[in-house]
N, C-alpha and C positions, 0 to 999 in steps of 0.2 A: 504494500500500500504506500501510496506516495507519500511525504509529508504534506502534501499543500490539503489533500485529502483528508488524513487524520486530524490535521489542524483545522478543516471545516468542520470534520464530526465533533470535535469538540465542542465549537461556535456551537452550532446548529442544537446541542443538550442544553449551554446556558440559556440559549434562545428559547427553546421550550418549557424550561425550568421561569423564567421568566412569566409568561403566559399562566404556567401553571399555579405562580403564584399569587396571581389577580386574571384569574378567570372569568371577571366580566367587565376586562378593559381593554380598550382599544388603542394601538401602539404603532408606530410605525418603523420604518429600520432608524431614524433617528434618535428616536427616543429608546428603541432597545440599545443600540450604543452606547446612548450616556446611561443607561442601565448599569451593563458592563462595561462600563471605562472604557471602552473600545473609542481611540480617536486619530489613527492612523486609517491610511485608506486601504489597505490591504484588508485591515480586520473590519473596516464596514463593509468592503466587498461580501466577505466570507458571510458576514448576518444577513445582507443584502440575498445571498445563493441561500442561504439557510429559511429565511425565508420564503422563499418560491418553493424549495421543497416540504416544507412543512406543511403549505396551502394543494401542493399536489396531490399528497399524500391524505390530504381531507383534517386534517390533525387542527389547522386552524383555517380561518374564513374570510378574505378580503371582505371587507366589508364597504371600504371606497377605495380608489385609486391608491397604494402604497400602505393602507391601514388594513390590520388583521387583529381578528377574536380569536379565542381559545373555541373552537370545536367542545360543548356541555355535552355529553350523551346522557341519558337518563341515569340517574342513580353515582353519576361519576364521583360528582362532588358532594357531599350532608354534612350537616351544623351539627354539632351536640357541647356537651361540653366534657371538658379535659379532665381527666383524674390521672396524677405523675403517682407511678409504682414505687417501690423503696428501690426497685433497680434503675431507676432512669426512666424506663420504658414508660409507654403509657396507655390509655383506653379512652376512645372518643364514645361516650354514654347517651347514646341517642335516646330520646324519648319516643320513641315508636316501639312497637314488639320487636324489633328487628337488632340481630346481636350486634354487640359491643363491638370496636374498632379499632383492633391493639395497631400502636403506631411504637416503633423500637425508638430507642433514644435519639439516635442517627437523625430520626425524622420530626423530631417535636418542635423542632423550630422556633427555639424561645419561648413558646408554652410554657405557661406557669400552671401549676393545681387549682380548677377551676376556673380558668380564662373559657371562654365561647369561640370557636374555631371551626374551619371551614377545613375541610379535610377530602384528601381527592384519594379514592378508589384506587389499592394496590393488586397486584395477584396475591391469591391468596395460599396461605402460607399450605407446607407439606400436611400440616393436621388438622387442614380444611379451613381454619380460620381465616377472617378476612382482615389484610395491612390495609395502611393507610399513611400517608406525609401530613403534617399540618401545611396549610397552603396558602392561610392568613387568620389571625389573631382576628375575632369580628366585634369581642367586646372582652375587657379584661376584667377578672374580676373585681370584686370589688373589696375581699377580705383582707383584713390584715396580716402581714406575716409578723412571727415572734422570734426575736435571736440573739445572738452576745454581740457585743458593741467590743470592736475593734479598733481604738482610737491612734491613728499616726500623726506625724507634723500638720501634712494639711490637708489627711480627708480620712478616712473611715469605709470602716467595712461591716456590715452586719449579716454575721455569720447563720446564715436561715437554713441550713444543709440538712436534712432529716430524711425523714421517710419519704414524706411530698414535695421536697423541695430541692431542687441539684444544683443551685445558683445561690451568691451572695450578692447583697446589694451595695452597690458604688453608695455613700453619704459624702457630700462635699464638706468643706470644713465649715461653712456657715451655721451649718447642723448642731454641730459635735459642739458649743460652749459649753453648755447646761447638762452635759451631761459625762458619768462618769464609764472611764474604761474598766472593762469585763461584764459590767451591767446586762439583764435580759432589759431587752427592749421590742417596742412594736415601731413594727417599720410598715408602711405603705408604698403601694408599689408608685411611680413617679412618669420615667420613662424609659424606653431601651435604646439610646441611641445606637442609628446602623453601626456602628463599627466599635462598639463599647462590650467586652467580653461579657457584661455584669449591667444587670438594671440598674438606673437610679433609683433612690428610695429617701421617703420624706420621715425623719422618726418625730414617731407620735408621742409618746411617754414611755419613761421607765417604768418598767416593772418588780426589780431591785435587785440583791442578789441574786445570779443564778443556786439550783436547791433549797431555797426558803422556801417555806408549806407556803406563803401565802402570794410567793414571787411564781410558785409552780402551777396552782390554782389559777391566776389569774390569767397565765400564760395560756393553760389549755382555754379557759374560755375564748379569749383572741383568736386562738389558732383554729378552729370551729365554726368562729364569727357570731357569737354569745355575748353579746354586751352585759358588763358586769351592772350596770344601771341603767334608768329609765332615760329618755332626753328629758331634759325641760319641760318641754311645754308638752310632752305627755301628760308625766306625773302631776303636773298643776291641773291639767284637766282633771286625770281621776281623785285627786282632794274635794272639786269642785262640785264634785258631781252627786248629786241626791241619792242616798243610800238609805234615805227611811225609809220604812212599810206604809201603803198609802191605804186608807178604808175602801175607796174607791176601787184600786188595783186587785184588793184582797177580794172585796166583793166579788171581781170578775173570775174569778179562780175558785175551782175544785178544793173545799177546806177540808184538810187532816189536821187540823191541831189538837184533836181530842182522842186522835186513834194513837196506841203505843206504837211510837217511834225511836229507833237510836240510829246511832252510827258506828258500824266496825273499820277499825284502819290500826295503822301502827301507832307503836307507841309513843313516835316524837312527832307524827304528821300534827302540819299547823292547817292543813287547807282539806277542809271535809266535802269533796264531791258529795258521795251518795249518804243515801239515808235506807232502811227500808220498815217499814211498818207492814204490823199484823194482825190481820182482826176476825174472829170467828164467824160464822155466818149462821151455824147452825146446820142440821140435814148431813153434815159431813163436808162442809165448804165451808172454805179461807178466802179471808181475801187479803191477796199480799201485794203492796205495794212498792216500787222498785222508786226513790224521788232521788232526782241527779238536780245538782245546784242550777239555776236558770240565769246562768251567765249572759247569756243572750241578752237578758229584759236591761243588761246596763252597756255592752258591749254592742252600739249600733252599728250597722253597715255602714262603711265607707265612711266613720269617724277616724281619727288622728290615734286612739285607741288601737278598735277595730284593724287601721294599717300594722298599729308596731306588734300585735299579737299577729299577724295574718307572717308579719314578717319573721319574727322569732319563732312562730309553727307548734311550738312546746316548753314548758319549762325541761330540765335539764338540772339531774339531781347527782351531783358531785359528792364524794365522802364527806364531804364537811359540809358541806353551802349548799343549796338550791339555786336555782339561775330560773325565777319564776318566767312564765308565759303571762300574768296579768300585775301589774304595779298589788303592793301589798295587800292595800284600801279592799282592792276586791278581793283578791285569790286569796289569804286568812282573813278577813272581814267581812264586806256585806254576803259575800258569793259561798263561804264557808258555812255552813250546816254543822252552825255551833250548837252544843247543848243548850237547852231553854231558853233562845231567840227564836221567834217567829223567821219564816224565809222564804222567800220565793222561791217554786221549786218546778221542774218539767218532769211528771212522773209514767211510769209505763205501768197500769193496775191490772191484777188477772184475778180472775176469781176460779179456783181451781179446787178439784175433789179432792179424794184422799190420796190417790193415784199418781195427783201430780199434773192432771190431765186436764188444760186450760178450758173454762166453760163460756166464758167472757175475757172481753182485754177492752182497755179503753186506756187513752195517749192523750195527755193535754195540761195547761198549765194547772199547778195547785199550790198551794201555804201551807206547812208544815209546824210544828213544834215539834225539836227530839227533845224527848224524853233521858235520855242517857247518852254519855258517848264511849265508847269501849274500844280499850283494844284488842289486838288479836289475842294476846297472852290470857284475856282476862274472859272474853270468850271461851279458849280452849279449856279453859277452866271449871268454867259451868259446864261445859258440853261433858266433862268429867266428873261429876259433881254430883251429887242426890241432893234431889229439892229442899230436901228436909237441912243438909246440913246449911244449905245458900241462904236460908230463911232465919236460920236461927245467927248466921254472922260465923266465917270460915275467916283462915289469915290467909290472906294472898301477899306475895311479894311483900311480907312481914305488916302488912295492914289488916284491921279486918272487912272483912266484905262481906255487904248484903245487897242483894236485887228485889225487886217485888216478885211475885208469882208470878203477875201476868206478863212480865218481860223474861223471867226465865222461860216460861212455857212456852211464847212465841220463839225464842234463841232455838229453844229442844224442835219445835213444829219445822221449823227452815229448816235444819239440820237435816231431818226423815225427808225432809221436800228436796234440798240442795243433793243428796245421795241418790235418788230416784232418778234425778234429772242428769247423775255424772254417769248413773249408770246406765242409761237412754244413751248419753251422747256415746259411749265405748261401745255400744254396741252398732252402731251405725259408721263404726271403723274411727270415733278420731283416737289420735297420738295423744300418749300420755306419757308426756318428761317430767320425769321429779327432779328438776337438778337442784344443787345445793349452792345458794349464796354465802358470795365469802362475806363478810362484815365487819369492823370493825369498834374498841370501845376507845374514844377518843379524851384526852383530856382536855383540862382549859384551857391549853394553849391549841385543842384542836391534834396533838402527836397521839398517833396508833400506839395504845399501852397492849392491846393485847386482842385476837382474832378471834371469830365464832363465825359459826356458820348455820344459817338461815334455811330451813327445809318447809315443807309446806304442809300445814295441820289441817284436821278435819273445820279449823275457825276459819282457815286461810279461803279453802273449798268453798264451803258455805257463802264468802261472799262471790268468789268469781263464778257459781254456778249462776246466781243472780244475774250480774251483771250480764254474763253472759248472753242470759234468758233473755235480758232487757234488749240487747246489741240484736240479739237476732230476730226477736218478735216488729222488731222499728224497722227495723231490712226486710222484714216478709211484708210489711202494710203498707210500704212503700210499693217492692219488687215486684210483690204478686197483683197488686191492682191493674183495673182495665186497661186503663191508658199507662203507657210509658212515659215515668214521670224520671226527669234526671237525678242523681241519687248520688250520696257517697258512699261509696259501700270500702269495707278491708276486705281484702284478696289475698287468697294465698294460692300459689298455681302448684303445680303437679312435680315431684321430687326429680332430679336428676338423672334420667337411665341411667346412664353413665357410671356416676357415681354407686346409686342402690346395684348395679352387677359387682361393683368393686367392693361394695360392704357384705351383700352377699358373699363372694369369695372369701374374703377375709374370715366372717361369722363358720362358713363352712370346715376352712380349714381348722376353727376352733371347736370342731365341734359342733354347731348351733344347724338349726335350718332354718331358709329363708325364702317363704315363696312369691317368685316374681310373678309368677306366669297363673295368677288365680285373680279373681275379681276382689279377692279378700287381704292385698296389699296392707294395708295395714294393720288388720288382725295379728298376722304373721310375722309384723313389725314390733307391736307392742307385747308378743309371747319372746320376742327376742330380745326385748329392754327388760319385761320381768324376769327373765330366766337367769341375763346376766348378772344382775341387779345382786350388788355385795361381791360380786367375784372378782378376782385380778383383772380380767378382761372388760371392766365395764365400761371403766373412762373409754376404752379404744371405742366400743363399740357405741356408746351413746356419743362422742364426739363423730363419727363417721354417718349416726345416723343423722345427726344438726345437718353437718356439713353436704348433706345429699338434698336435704329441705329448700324452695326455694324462701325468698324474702317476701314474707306479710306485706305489702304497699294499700293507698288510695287508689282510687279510681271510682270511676262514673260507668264502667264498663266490667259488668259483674261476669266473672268468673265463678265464682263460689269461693268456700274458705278450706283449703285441702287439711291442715291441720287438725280443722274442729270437726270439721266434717259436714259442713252447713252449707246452704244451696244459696241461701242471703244472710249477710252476713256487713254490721257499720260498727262505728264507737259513736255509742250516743251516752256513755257514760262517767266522762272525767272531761267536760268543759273549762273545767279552771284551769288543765295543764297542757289540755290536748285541743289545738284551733280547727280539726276537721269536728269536732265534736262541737261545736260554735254552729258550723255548719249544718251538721244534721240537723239542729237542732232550729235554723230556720228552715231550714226547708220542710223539716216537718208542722210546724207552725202555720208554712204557707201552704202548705196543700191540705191541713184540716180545715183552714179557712178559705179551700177551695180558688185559692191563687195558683198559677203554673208557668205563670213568663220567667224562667230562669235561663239562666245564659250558661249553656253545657257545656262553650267551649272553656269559657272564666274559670266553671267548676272545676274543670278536668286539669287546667295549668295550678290551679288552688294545692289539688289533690298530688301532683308531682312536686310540687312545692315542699307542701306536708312530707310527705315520704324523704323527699332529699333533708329534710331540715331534721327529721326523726331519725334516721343513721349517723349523722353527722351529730346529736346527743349522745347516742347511743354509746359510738367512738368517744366521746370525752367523756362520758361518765367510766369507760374502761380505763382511759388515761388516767384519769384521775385515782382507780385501782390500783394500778401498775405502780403509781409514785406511792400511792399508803403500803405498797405488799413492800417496795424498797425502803420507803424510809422504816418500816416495822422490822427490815432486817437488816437495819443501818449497822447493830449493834452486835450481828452474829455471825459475823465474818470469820471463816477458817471454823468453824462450826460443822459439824456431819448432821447431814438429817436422810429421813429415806424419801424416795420419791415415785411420780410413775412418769412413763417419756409424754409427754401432752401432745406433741407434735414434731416431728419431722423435717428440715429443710436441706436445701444441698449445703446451708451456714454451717450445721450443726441440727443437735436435739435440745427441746425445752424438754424441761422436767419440773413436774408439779410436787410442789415438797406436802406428804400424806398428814401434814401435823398441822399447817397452816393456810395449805392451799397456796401459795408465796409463787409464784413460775421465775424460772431463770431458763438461761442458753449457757451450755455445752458448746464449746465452739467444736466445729470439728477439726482443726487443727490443735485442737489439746485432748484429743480424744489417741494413747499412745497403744505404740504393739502393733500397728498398722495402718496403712491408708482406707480409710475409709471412702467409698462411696455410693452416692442418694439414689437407691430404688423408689422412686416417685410410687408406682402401680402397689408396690407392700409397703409402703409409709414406712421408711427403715434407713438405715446405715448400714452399710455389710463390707467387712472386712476383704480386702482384694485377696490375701494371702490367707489368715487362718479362717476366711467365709466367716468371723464373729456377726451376729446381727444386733442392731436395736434396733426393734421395733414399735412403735405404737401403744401405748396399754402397758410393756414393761417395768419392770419396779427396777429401781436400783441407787444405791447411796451414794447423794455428789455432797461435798463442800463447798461451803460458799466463797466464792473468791474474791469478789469485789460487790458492792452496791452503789449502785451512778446511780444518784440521786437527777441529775438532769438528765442522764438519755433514757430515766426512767426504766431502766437494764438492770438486773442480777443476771451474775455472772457464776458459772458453776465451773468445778471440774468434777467428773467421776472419781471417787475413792477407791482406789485401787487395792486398796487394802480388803474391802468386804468383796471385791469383783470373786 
């Protein structure tokens, strides 16, 4: 091949790369020139021949004498937005059904996590997946980054390099007076100029020592994009705003204030959603009522409110702090379902046999008075309990305790009711995970003095079979009516093939069976969770079964709920923390008052909204784990404990330590006696020369080697001494 030849093909790829990177602009060979620096006439010749071949070849399109388009074929190019992997790489997250968009480092093109990008259609890779190049940045985001202040003579660096971020940012020296070196800081993004290896970036405030509980806390919130506080002129509106009971209002409403009512929740919760009351009827019928707080009647549509909760999507419960969804005034105050205040309430009421077997239901606003407020512990306690002793005054948690009759009796009725109705829901196939929370006892300064773990009681049950009832009975009178009325329903879609052949496998080779190939999927599933249940193998297998599950989400486009096992299925029941539940909770309002102009497309970006805003909690309230399980093992370092492997990577293995729950990484470069390498298909490590494995589910004793309080890491090594 000649040179003059190869030095056109070369032309001729920036030329395209050009086009490809503003696909709906029109350019001519001048302007691709000063593109590439091209200003010799030999090299406009060669763009000049590049492009006549590129219009030949159909690839782009004169459009007038000397100007040409990118050639769009259908589906070439789609918008989504960016998620950056811990390896560089990344995934363009389209909002349609249609799979995600891995785009390799190589191709991210200044992508930052969570920018909005236009992304042009690659071949797709050998394991069918489909590539893709970023091909323009179309909106950046809008989050903060969090990271250590690097301060030089005359500029600065903030070190933001983590999981989702592979850049740091330029600070010019104007920045940097007011602030000190090594500092965690939030930084905002500024600009990229073309030829600047590194964004600029604007710092917003310090957040103080890196490893301070309260420097680390605040940071996950930022990094999330969780505002630790209200703005202004939110929080003065919600002061302002009328939070009495009106005679008027009460009037319009369905009155419970004379039926026995309480509240179950935890023992430190400040913000009381639900409520439920129960009342005999006589003949063998109850009638039980489900009252969820009516957030609604204060949080109006399309107020300055209404936006910063639409925007925050959730509160966001951290080991120490809560990061509310509604300013205080409401979410523990008017909207809370305190003991003996009157409240505004949206309740779902059944009136039901012995059976369990709904005979009536009726949906609409009412006034409540609870009677009591309990927690779960205090619940589980009467559920234990003989009437006789609860009446005459028992010590609980070294107090003594008394109920009236007719609130233990109602507790005892729910109890027989909530058991009928779990054992309904297993029998129509849904999954039943008992997993166990890790939790912490904190002191006054907020530091983890010591670990428990949180399992789920027959008190625990009792409410979410409720709730449950409430979620799915508001999803059936919606779902099932004549007309097709738009709706938010929770979805959860159909598990993994892929994965469930690979847990099967796995279960097989343990022993276990596992039937894919029956209509009774999850039957088969949940005799494989009880059977494991207490064995060495259980972690493995109840982690394999999560990981094959897909993600619960929003949508306007019902699915059903593969989990529960439910055909309709919403959250109409924690409005103070949950903003889809804001939602149900008008649109049920307007279709009993026989309104139906709702805007499906609003709801459905609402509902993707929701969903992205509700993982993105989810991720910080683990962050927020990860730093309590480190700084709880600040102090036990060089320490043995036993553990089991939690997961697998080509890094190394995690190991969950059996005493605390605590996870650290095993790197695999200190794992000695041989090279190890990562069977992806058996979630394992296996020795090249003596075939040694870890696997998944295995036990075995490491020592704690270090605790990073900032990369929020324990660090293990295997004890070679009990190997």
């Amino acid at each position: 091949m000649s040179k003059k030849k190869k030095k056109d093909r070369n032309v001729k790829g920036k030329v395209l790369k050009v086009f490809k990177k503003n696909p709906s602009k029109i350019f001519n060979y001048k302007q691709i020139a000063s593109k590439l620096e091209i200003t010799d006439t030999q090299g406009r010749n060669a763009v000049i021949r590049s492009l006549g071949e590129l219009n030949a070849q159909k690839i782009i399109n004169q459009k007038n004498r000397g100007s040409y388009v990118l050639v769009v074929r259908e589906n070439d190019y789609v918008e989504g937005v960016i998620e950056i992997t811990s390896s560089g790489n990344a995934y363009l997250i389209l909002e349609e059904e249609e799979e995600d968009i891995f785009i390799p480092r190589k191709n991210t093109n200044r992508a930052l996590d969570g920018d909005r990008a236009l992304v042009h259609r690659l071949k797709k890779r050998k394991n069918g997946k489909q590539e893709g190049e970023v091909v323009e940045i179309t909106q950046r985001s809008k989050k903060d980054h969090v990271g250590i202040l690097d301060k030089k003579k005359d500029f600065a660096f903030v070190s933001t390099r983590g999981s989702r971020m592979q850049t740091d940012f330029f600070i010019e020296k104007k920045e940097i007076e007011h602030y000190e070196n090594g500092d965690k800081v939030v930084v905002r993004f500024k600009d990229w100029p073309k030829k600047a290896s590194s964004p600029f970036g604007t710092l917003i405030r310090s957040l103080g020592k890196p490893g301070a509980l309260n420097t680390e806390m605040h940071a996950i919130m930022y990094d999330y994009g969780f505002p630790e506080t209200f703005p202004e002129d939110v929080a003065t509106y919600a002061q302002k705003m009328d939070v009495g009971m009106s005679d008027k209002e009460i009037a319009a409403r369905k009155d419970f204030r004379t039926k026995t009512t309480f509240t179950i929740d935890p023992i430190n919760a400040k913000d009381f959603d639900d409520a439920l009351s129960v009342t005999p009827l006589g003949n063998g019928k109850t009638e039980i009522a489900i009252h969820i707080a009516d957030v609604s009647h204060y949080v109006k549509a399309n107020s300055i409110l209404d936006q910063e909760a639409y925007d925050r999507a959730t509160s966001v419960y951290l080991v120490d702090r809560v990061v509310p969804m509604l300013p205080e005034v409401l979410s523990n105050g008017a909207c809370s379902l305190r003991p003996h205040e009157e409240k505004y309430t949206f309740s779902a009421v059944f009136t039901v046999n012995e059976k369990m077997e709904i005979q009536k239901e009726w949906f609409g606003k009412t006034v409540i008075l609870s009677d009591h407020r309990f927690s779960y512990e205090e619940v589980q306690y009467l559920l234990e309990t003989e009437s006789k002793n609860v009446s005459e005054g028992v010590a609980l948690q070294g107090k003594a305790y008394t109920v009236s009759t007719e609130i233990y009796e109602a507790i005892r009725q729910l109890d027989t009711f909530a058991k009928i109705l779990r054992e309904k829901r297993m029998s129509m196939g849904a999954l039943s995970f008992d997993r166990v929370e890790i939790k912490f006892n904190l002191d006054k300064e907020k530091n983890p003095q010591s670990v428990y773990f949180k399992s789920s009681k027959d008190a625990h049950k009792l409410v979410e079979e409720f709730m449950l009832l409430a979620n799915r009975r508001v999803a059936e009178f919606i779902g099932k009516s004549k007309n097709k009325k738009p709706f938010v329903y929770r979805v959860h879609d159909l598990p993994d093939e892929e994965k469930l052949q690979n847990l099967k496998t796995i279960a097989n080779n343990l022993g276990y069976q596992l039937h894919l190939d029956t209509s009774k999927v999850n039957e088969s599933l949940n005799l494989l969770l009880r059977e494991s249940n207490g064995k060495k193998e259980q972690h493995l297998i109840d982690t394999l079964t999560i990981r094959s599950m897909s993600k619960a989400v929003y949508t306007t486009k019902n699915i059903g709920h593969y989990g529960l096992a439910f055909d309709h299925y919403t959250h109409f029941t924690s409005p103070i923390r949950r903003y889809p539940d804001i939602l149900v909770h008008r649109l049920l309002e307007s279709y009993l008052k026989g309104h139906d102009k709702i805007n499906s497309e609003a709801l459905e970006e609402a509902c993707i909204h929701s969903s992205n805003r509700e993982q993105l909690a989810t991720k910080a309230e683990r962050d927020s784990i990860k730093y309590m399980q480190v700084k709880f093992m600040e102090d036990k370092v060089d320490q043995t404990f036993d553990g089991i492997i939690s997961g697998v990577t080509d890094r190394g293995i995690y190991v969950e330590l059996i005493e605390n729950k605590c996870e650290g990484l095993v790197k695999i470069s200190e794992i000695k006696g041989d090279y190890y390498i990562f069977d992806q298909a058996a979630h394992s490590l296996v020795g090249e020369r003596t075939k040694k494995r870890y696997q998944l589910g295995d036990t075995l004793s490491v020592i704690v080697k270090k605790a990073d309080l900032i990369r929020r890491q324990l660090d293990f090594v295997i004890d070679e001494g009990k190997e």
